[in-house]
N, C-alpha and C positions, 0 to 999 in steps of 0.2 A: 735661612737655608736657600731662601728661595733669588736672594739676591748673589749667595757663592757659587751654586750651580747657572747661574745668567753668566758672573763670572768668570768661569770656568770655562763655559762653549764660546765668547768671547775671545777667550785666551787662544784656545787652541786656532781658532778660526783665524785669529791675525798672524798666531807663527805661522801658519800653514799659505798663507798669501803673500807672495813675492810681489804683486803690484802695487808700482810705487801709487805714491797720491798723484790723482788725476786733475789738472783744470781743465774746466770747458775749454773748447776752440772758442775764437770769435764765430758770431753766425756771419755769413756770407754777407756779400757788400746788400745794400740795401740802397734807394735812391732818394737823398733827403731831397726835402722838397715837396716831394712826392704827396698827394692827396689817395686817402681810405677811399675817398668815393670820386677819385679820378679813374683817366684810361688806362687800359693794360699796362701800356708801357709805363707804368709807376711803377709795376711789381718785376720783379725778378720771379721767373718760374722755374720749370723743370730744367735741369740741364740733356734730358734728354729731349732728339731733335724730335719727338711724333708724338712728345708730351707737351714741351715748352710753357703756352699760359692758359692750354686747353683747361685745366683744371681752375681756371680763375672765373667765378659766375661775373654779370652784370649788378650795374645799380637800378634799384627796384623800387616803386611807391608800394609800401606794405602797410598793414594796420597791423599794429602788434599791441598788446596788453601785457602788463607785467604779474605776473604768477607769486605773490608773496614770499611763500615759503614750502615746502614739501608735501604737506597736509591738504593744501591748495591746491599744489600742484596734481595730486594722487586726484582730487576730485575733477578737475580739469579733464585728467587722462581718462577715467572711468567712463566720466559723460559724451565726452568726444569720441570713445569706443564704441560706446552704444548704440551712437547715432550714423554709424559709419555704412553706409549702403556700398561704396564700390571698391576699395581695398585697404589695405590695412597696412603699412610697413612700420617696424617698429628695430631700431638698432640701438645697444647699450654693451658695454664691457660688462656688465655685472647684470643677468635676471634671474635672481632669488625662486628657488620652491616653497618659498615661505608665505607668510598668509594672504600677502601683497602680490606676490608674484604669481599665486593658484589662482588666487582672483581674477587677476588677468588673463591667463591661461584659458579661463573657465568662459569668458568672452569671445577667446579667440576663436575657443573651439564651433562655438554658437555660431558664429560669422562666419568661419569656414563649413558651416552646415548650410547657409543661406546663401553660399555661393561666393563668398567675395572671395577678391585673391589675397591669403595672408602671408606676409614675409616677414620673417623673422633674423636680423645677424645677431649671435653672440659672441662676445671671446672664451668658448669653453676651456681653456686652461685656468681661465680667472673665476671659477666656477667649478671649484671639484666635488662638493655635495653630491655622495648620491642621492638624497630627494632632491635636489637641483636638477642633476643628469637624468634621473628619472621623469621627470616633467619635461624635459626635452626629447623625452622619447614618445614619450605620451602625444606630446603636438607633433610629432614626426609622425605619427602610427594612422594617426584621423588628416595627413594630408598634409599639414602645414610645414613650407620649409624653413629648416633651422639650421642657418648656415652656421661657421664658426665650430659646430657640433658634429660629432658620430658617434654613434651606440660603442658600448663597450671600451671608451677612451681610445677611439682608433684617429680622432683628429690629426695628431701626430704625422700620419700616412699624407698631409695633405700641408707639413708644414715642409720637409723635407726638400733643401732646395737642390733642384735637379739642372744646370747649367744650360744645358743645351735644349729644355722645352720651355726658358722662362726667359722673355723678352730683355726683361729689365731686372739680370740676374742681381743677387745682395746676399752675401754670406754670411751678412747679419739678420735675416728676414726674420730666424727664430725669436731674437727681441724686438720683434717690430710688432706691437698689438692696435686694436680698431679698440678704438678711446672713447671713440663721437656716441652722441644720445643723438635718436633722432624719433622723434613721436611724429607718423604721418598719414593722416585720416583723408580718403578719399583726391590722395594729391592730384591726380589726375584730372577734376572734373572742375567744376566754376566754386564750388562750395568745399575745395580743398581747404582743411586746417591742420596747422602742427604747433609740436611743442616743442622747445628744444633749449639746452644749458647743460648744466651741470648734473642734475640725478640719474643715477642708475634704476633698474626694478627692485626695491626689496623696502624691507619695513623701515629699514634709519633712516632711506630716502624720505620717505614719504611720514613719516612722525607718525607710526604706526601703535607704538610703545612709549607715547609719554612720559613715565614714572620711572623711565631708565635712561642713561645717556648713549646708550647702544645703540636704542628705538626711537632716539629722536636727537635728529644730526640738523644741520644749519643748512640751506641749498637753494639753489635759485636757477628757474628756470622764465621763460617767455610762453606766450604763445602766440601763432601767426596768424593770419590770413593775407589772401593775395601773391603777387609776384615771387616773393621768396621761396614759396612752398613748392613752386614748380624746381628750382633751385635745391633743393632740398631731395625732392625725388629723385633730381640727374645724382648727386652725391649718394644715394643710399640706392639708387639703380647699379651705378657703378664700382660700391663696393661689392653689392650681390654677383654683380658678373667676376668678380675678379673672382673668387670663392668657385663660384661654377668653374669658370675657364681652369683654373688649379686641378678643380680634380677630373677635368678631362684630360687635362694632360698625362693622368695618372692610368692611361689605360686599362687594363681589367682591374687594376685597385680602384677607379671612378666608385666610390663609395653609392654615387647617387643611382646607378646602372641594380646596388642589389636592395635599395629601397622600395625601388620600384618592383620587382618581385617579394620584398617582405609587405608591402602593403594589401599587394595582389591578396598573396595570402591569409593577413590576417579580416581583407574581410569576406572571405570566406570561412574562415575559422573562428572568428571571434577577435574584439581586440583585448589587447594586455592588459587586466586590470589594477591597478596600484592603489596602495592605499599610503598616502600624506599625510605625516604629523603636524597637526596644525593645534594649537591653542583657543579655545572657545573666545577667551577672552580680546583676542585681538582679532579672531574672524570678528565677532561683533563693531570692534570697532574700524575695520575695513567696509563693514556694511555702512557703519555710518557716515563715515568720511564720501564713499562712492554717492551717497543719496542728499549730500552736503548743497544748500543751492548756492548755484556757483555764478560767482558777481565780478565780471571781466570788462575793464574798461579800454579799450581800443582806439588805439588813436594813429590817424596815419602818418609812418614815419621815410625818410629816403634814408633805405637798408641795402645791405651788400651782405649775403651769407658766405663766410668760407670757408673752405675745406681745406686741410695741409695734411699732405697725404708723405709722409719720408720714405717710403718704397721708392718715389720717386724722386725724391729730394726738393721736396716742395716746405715752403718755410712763410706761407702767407700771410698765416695768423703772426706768428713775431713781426712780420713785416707792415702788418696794420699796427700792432703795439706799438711799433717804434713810430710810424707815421703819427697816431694820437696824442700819444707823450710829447713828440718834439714839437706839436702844434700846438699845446695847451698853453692858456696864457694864464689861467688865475689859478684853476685846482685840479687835479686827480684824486679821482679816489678808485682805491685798487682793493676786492677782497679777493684771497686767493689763498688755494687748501693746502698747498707746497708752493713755498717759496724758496727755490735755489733759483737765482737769477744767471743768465748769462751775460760775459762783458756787455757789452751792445746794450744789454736793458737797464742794468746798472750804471753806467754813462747818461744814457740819454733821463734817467729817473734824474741823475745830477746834475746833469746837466739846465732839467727844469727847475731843480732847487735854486740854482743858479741866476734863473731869468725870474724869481722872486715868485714860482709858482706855487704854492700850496701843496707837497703833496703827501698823502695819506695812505697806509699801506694796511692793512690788516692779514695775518695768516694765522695756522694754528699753532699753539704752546705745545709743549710735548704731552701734556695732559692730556689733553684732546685729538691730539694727532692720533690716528689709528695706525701712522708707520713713524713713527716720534722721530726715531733716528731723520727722518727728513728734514725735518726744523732743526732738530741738533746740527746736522750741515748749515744748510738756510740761517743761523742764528751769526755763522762765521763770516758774512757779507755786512748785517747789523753793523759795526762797527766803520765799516768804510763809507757806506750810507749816510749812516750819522754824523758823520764828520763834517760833512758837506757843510753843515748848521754854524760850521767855528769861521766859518772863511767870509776874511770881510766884505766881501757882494753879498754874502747873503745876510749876514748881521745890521746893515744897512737897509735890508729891504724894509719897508712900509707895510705890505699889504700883510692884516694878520693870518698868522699861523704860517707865513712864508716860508719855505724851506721842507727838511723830509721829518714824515713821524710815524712810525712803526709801532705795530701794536699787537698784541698776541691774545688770539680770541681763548675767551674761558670758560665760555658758555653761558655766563649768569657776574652779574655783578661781583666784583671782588669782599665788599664790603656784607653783601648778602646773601642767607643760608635758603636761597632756593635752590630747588632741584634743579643740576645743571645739564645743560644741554652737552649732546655730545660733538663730536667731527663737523667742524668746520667745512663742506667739501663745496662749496662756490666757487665761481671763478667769473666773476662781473667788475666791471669798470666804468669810472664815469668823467667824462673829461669836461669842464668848463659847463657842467649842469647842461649839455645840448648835445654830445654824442652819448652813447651808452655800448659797450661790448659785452655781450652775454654770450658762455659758452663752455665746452668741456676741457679749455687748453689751459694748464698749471704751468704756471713761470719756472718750470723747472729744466732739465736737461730730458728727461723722457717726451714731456708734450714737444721740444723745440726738435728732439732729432731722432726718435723713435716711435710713438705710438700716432698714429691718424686721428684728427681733432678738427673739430668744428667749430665757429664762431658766427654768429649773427651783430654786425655790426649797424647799429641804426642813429639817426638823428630827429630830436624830437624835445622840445624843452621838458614838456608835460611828464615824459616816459623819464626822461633823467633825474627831474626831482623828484622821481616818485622811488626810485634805485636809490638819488642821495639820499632819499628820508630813511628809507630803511637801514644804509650805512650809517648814517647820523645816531639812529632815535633805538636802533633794536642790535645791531651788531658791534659798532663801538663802545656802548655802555655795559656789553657783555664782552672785551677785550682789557686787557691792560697796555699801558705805554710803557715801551723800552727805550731808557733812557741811556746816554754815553756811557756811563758807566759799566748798567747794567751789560750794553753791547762789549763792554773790554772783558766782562766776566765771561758772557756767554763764550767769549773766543778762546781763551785761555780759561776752561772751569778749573776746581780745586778738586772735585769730584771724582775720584778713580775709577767708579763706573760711569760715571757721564761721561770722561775723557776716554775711556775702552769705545764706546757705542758710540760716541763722536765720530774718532780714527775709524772704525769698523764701518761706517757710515761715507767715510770721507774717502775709505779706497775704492768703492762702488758708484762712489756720484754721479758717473756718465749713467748707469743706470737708472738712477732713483726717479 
């Protein structure tokens, strides 16, 4: 029943869509040649003239340590919280009112008691929980800003794009969301640290729930010190202003104009108090993850953080991707949560198959996928990929595993009945064991021309093999290989619902 009624809203949803099937555009020219940790002029910026390559940071000597996995990573963020004496910023598309996310919360509020300055962006569209919203109101009420947010679902008032008060007008602004994680403790001062990759705030992040594949997702982030982190603040400075400056423009709607009188008031009155449904069982084990000792190995690397911001038509992150790939000479390895690749990246991936390079792709199965129909797209490229493998340059190559191999994570061994992990949601890369990319940007059509993403790109043998080993020894032994074959099936399934949710999939691609 529950497969005829899928079918059914399916059905109706594709008679009712007149848009044909979409290809990506190519992404804009890019400069081969070109060096990640070269001068400006390798990158192509903004095409506006008061933008151009302002949004492009410098090359930086950083010490960064790599963050295993989400459970890590949540103890990393707890302790770096704690310790935090002069401000707080913290940016993610997703922060959860769940047992991960009150925790946090419950820090913040403590630190905005002691003074520090705390900042908060969310994408509250990507978060519509009332105990989510409620929690955002809560940190709003005791002082702390949360941008992205306004009580009562009034954000809307601030997405509204107005022509004539907005610089760098985009009629597309509605689908343009802030993507970037950005964990950042004390940026400001000599003892600034951050975290930054791929997790959101909530429990799958952070392997909150073990014993479900819900509560415990695959993810990968860094942590910094040093040069980048100032880097890092201009990026998460400047998405706060743009947020501000929006809803000035908003005159008496300026949301922030009647906060400031509800604050007034409520501490005079008293504040709001709410009560959170939280699980015993996993506050405990957020207590123990938080009190976790935490063993970070730091090694200093020459990094370059970047931010690609499509408000402005900024495309840095692709344009490092492509810079990496076409410079590899022996291997990539690529894990990533959506894979719909655009022309430009699938070229140059073949490109390196071509020059006899190793390369290795992992993303998620629709099993795992928490938006499946993304891979069902993603799975339709498989086959053009893999071809590369038949053509005689690369048949001829030497070096083993030369050419492309694609693999689809499944949590847990194929062969074995463990408890399988859930959502694949990484997005890390590793070229010739001596650059590494960690970051929140998916090889898909959303990260390249809609949502704002971050990327930390560093160089470092020690940080890379320490990324391969985890590709190697914990995520590809919980993936399977798709082979030519398998790629002609996925293209053409037999499936009447898989080929419904494919198509259905496939007229949206520019979104996904």
């Amino acid at each position: 029943m529950k497969a005829l009624a899928r079918l059914s809203i399916l059905l109706i949803l594709l008679a009712g869509c007149s848009t044909p099937k979409v290809k990506h555009a190519d992404t804009r020219d890019w400069i081969p040649g070109s060096s990640v940790f070269g001068p400006a002029k390798g990158f192509i910026g903004s095409p506006f003239p008061d933008i151009g390559r302002k949004g492009l940071f410098p090359v930086r000597t950083s010490h960064i340590a790599i963050l295993s996995n989400g459970d890590v990573a949540f103890t990393a963020r707890m302790q770096t919280l704690k310790k935090a004496d002069t401000s707080i910023r913290i940016q993610a598309l997703i922060f959860n009112g769940d047992e991960a996310g009150l925790a946090i919360a419950r820090l913040l509020k403590q630190k905005k008691r002691q003074g520090l300055d705390v900042r908060v962006i969310v994408d509250a569209f990507s978060n519509p929980s009332l105990q989510t919203q409620r929690l955002y109101f809560d940190l709003k009420q005791w002082g702390i800003e949360v941008e992205g947010y306004e009580a009562m679902l009034l954000q809307w008032i601030n997405e509204v794009p107005i022509p004539k008060l907005m610089p760098h007008y985009d009629p597309n602004r509605l689908d343009k969301r802030f993507h970037e994680k950005m964990w950042i403790i004390d940026g400001e001062t000599d003892h600034g640290i951050a975290i930054t990759g791929g997790m959101n705030v909530g429990n799958e992040y952070f392997r909150i729930d073990p014993r479900t594949p819900h509560g415990n997702w695959r993810d990968q982030d860094v942590i910094v010190k040093g040069g980048v982190v100032q880097d890092m603040v201009a990026a998460f400075d400047r998405n706060f202003r743009y947020f501000v400056d929006i809803k000035k423009s908003r005159g008496i709607l300026n949301t922030n104009l009647y906060w400031k009188a509800t604050r007034s008031l409520l501490d005079k009155t008293g504040h709001v108090r709410f009560h959170f449904d939280t699980d015993p069982r996993l506050v405990e084990r957020v207590q123990a993850l938080a009190g976790n000792k935490l063993k970070t190995d730091f090694h200093a690397a020459r990094s370059r953080f970047f931010q690609s911001r499509p408000r402005y038509q900024e495309r840095y992150i692709e344009q490092a991707y492509l810079q990496l790939i076409s410079g590899a000479k022996r291997e990539i390895l690529i894990a990533n949560a959506y894979f719909v690749p655009s022309r430009a990246i699938m070229h140059a991936l073949m490109d390196a198959a071509r020059r006899c390079v190793a390369v290795s792709l992992i993303s998620n199965s629709p099993q795992t996928n928490d938006l499946p129909e993304i891979t069902m797209v993603g799975r339709g490229y498989y086959k053009t990929l893999l071809a590369v493998n038949q053509e005689p340059r690369v048949r001829q190559c030497k070096r083993p595993r030369a050419g492309m191999h694609i693999h689809e994570w499944l949590g847990r061994p194929r062969d074995e009945k463990k408890q399988r992990e859930g959502t694949m949601h990484s997005k890390y890369a590793v070229f010739d064991r001596r650059i590494s990319l960690v970051g929140s940007y998916n090889l898909d059509p959303r990260s390249a021309r809609l949502n704002s993403e971050s990327a930390l790109v560093f160089k470092n043998p020690i940080l890379a093999r320490q990324l391969a080993d985890l590709f190697e020894h914990n995520d590809l032994p919980k993936s399977d290989p798709v082979s030519l074959d398998k790629a002609e099936h996925f293209k053409h399934p037999d499936d009447i619902i898989y080929r419904l949710r494919k198509s259905f999939g496939e007229l949206f691609e520019r979104q996904l």
